[in-house]
C-alpha positions as CSV (number, residue, x, y, z in Angstrom):
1,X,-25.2,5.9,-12.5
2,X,-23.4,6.0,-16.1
3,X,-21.0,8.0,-14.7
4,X,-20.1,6.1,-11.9
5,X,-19.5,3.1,-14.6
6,X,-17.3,4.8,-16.6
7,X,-15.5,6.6,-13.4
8,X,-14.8,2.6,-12.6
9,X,-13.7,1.4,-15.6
10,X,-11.6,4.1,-16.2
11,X,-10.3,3.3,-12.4
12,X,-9.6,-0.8,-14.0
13,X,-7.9,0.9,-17.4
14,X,-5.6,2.7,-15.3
15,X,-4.8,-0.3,-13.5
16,X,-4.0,-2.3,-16.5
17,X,-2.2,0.3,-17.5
18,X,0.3,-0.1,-14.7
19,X,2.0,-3.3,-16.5
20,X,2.6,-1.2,-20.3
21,X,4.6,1.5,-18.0
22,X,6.6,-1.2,-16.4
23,X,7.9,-2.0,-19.8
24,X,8.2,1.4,-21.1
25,X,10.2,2.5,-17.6
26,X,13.6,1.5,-18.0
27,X,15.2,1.3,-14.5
28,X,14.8,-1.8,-12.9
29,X,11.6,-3.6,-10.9
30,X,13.2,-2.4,-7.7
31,X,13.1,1.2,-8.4
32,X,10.0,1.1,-10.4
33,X,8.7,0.2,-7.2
34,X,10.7,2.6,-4.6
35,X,10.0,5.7,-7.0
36,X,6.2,4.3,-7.5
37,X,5.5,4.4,-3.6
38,X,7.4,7.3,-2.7
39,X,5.7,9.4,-5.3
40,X,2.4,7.9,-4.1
41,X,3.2,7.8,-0.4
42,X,3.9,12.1,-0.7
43,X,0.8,12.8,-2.9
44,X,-1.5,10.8,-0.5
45,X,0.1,12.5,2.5
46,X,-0.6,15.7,1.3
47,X,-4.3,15.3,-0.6
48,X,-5.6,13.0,2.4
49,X,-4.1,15.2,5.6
50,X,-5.6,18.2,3.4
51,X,-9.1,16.3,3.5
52,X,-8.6,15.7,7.4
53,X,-8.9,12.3,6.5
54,X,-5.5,10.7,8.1
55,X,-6.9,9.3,11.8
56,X,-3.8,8.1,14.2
57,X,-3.0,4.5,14.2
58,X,-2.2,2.3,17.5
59,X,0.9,0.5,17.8
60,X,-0.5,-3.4,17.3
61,X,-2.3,-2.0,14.1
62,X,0.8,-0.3,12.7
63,X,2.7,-3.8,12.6
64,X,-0.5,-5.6,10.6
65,X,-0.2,-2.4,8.4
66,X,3.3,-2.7,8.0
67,X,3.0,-6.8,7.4
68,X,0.4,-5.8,4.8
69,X,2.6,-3.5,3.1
70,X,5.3,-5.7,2.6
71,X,3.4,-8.2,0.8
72,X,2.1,-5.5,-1.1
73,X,5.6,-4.4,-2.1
74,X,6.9,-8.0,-3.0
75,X,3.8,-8.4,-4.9
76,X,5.2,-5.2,-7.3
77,X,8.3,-6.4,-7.3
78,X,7.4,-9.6,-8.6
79,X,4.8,-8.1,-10.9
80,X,7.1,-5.8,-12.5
81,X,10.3,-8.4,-12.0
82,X,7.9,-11.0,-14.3
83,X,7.4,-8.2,-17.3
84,X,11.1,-7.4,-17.3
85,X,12.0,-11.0,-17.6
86,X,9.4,-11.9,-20.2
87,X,6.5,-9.3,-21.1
88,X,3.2,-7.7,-19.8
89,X,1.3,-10.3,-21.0
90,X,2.8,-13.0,-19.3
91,X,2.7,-11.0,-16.1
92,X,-0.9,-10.4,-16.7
93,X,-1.7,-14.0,-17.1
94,X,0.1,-15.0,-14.2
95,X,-2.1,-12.4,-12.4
96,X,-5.3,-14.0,-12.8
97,X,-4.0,-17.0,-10.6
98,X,-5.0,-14.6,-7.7
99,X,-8.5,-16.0,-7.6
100,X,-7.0,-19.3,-7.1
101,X,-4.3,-18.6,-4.1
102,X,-7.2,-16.3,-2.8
103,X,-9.7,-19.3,-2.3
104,X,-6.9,-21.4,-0.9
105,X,-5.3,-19.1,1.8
106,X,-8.6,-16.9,2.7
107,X,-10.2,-20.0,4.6
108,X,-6.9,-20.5,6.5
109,X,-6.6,-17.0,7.5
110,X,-10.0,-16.3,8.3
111,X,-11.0,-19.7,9.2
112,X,-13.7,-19.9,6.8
113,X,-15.4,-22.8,5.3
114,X,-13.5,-23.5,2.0
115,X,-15.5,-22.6,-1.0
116,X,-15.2,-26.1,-3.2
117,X,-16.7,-23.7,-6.5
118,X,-13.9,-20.9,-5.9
119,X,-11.2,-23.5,-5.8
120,X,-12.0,-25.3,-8.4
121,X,-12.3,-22.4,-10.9
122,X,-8.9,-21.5,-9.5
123,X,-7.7,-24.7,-10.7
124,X,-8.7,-24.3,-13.6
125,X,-6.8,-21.1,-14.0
126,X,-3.5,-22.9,-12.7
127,X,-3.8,-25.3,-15.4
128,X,-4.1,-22.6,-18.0
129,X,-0.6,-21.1,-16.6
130,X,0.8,-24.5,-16.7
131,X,0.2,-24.9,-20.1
132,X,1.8,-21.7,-20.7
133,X,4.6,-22.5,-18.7
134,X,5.1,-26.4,-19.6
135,X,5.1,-25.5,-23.5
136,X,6.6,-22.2,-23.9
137,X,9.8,-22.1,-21.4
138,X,11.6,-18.8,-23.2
139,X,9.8,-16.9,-20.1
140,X,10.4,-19.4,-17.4
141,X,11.6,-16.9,-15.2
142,X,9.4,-14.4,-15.8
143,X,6.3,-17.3,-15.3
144,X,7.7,-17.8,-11.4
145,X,7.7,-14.2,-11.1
146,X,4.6,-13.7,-11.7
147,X,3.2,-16.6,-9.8
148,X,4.8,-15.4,-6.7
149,X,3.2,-11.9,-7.8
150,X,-0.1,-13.6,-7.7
151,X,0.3,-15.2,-4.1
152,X,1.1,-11.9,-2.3
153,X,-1.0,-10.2,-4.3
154,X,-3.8,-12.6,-3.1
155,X,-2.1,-11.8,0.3
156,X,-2.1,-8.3,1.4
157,X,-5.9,-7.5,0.3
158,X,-7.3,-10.4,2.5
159,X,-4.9,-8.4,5.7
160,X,-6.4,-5.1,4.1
161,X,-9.7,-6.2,4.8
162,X,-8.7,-6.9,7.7
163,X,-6.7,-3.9,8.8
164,X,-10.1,-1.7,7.4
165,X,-12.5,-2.9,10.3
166,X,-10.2,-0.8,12.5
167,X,-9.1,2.4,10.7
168,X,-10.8,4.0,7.3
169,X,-9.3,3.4,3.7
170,X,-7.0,6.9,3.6
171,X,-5.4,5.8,6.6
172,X,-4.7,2.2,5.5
173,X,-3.3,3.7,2.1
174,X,-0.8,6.5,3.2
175,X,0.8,4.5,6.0
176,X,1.0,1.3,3.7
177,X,2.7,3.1,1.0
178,X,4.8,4.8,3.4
179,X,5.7,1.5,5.2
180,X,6.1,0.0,1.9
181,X,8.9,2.7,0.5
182,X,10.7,1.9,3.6
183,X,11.2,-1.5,2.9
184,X,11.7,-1.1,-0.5
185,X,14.8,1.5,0.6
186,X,16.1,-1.2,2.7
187,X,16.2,-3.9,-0.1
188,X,18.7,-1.4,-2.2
189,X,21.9,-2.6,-1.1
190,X,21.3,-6.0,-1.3
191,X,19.7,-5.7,-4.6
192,X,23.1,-4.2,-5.6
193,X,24.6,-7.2,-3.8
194,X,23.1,-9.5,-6.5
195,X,23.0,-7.9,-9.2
196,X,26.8,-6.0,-9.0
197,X,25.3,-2.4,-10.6
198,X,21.6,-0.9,-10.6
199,X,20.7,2.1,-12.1
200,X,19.2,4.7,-8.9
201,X,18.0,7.3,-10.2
202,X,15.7,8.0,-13.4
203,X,15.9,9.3,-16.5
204,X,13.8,12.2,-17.5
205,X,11.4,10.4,-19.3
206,X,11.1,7.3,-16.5
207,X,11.0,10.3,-14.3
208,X,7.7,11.4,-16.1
209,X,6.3,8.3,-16.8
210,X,7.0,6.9,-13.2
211,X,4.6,10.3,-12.1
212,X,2.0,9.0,-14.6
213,X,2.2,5.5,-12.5
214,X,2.2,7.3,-9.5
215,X,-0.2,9.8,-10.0
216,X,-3.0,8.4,-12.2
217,X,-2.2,4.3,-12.0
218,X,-2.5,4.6,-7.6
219,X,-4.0,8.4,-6.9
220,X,-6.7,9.0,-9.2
221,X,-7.3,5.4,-9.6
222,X,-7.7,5.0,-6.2
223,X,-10.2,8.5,-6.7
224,X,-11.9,7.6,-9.7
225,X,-13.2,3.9,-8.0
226,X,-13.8,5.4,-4.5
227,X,-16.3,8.0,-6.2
228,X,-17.7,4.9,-8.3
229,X,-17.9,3.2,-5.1
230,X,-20.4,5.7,-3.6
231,X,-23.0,4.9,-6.3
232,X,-22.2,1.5,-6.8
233,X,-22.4,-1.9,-4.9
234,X,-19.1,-3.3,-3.6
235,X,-19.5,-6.0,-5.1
236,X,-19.9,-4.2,-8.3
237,X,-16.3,-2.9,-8.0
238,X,-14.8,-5.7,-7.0
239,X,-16.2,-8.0,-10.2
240,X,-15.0,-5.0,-12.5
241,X,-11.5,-5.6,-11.1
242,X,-11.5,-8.9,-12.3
243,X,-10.9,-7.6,-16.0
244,X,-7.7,-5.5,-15.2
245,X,-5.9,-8.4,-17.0
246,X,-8.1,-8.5,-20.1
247,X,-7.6,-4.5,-20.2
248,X,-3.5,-4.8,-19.5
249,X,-3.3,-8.0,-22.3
250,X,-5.5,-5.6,-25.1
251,X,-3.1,-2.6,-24.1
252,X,0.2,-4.4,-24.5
253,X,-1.3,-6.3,-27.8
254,X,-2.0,-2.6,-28.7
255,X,0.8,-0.9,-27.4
256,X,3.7,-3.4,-27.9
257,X,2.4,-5.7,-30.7
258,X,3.5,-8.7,-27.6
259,X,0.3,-11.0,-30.0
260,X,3.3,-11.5,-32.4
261,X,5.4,-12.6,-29.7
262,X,3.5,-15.6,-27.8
263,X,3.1,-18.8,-29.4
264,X,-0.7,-21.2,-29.3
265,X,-0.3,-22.2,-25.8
266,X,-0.3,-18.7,-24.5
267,X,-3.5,-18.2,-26.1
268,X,-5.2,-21.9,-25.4
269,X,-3.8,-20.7,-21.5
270,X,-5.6,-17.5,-21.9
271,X,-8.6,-19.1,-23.4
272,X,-8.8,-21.4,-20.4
273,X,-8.4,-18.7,-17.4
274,X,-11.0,-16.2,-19.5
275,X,-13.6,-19.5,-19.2
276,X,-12.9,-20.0,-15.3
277,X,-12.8,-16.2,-14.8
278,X,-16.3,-16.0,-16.9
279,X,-17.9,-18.6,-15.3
280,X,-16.6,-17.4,-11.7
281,X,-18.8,-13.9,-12.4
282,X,-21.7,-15.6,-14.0
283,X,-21.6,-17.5,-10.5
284,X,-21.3,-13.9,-8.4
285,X,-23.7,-12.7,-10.8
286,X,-26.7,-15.3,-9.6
287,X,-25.0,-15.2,-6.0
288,X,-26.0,-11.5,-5.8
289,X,-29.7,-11.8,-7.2
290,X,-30.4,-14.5,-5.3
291,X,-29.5,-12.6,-2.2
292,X,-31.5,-9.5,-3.6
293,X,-34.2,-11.6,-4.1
294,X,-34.1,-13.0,-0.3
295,X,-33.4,-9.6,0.7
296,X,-35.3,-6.9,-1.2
297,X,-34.7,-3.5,-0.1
């Protein structure tokens, strides 16, 4: 059981790690994302078709896969657009406002009974970007970025969920990141449209950190919390997830000294989201005894 603890916090540290290599990469958030996804996309092809573990897809679920993937991809692009145009720790911040858009489009979606406790808390969050926002407006930019990042990202998981009541996770994974490189491709010349010149292709060094984002922030992340997964709860996983932003703030703090950068109200913000996001898994915390308790195995 340790081991399956530390096998899913390493699988959260990697994911916060994802926003101190979107600093350190120099190309652009557009082919941070392209390289990231085709790098992925070929690694999963070959580990998952070497497991047998690729099933064919119909039609009609190819199209919900391919609708998943683009939000996916706009959420990256966003995510990785909001720490070029301010800093990991804004894009971090911005991040946590997925619980909110989560509880407000999941009921509409699903058509599920709107849960007054999740929204609330998400609220709460919103106010603590606004605060950031409305008082510190060098990273204004950067702030909408990374709010858009947060409604797709709130997005594609609730269509994953979806999607995984018809096909197995390796499937969903290697045709989404396959699905999402092509759009990404397509995006290209229009990208170079806007912005008159972007940089294609990597330098050596982006070239080896953009394998370290594909290779241990998606593959072995994906690995290390799918082996976590087998000895611990879902729901377990999930909550853990829920600290990727703490772990990505501490890294960049760490990593980029970005504390010496941000002024109070990024830090009366942060304060804020932390209570909502601590109160929302004291609340999941008591949700899931009570259920044990109601249904002992």
């Amino acid at each position: 059981m340790r081991k399956a603890y530390l096998q899913l916090h390493g699988a959260v540290l990697l994911a916060g790690l994802t926003g101190i290599l979107g600093r350190l990469i120099t190309l652009n958030e557009l082919m941070i994302v392209c390289y990231r996804l085709l790098f992925t996309a070929v690694t999963m092809w070959a580990v998952f078709s070497w497991r047998k573990a690729i099933h064919q897809v119909p039609r009609p679920l190819q199209f919900k896969i391919f609708l998943a993937a683009i939000f996916a991809a706009t959420h990256w692009l966003t995510f990785y657009g909001a720490i070029k145009y301010a800093n990991v720790s804004i894009a971090l911040v911005c991040f946590a406002l997925v619980s909110f858009f989560t509880a407000l489009l999941e009921p509409v979606l699903l058509r599920k009974r709107v849960n007054l406790v999740e929204l609330s808390l998400g609220l709460v969050t919103l106010a603590g970007v606004y605060l950031i926002f409305h008082f510190d407006t060098r990273y204004t930019w950067g702030i909408t970025l990374g709010v858009v990042s947060a409604l797709f990202a709130a997005l594609f998981p609730i269509m994953n969920r979806e999607i995984l009541k018809k096909t197995n996770v390796e499937t969903l994974l290697v045709w989404q990141q396959s699905f999402g490189f092509v759009f990404v491709l397509f995006l290209i010349p229009f990208y170079g449209i806007a912005f008159e010149t972007i940089r294609l292709t990597p330098t050596w060094a982006d070239f080896g950190w953009l394998l370290v984002l594909s290779w241990l922030c998606s593959v072995w992340a994906f690995q290390l919390s799918g082996a976590a997964l087998q000895k611990l709860s879902a729901f377990t996983v999930n909550l853990s997830y829920n600290l990727e932003p703490v772990y990505g703030i501490l890294l960049a703090f760490i990593v980029y000294r970005e504390d010496q950068l941000l002024n109070k109200w990024f830090y009366i913000g942060f304060c804020l989201i932390m209570a909502a996001l601590l109160i929302h898994l004291l609340l999941l915390q008591q949700k899931k005894k009570k259920f044990e308790s109601n249904f002992p195995n």
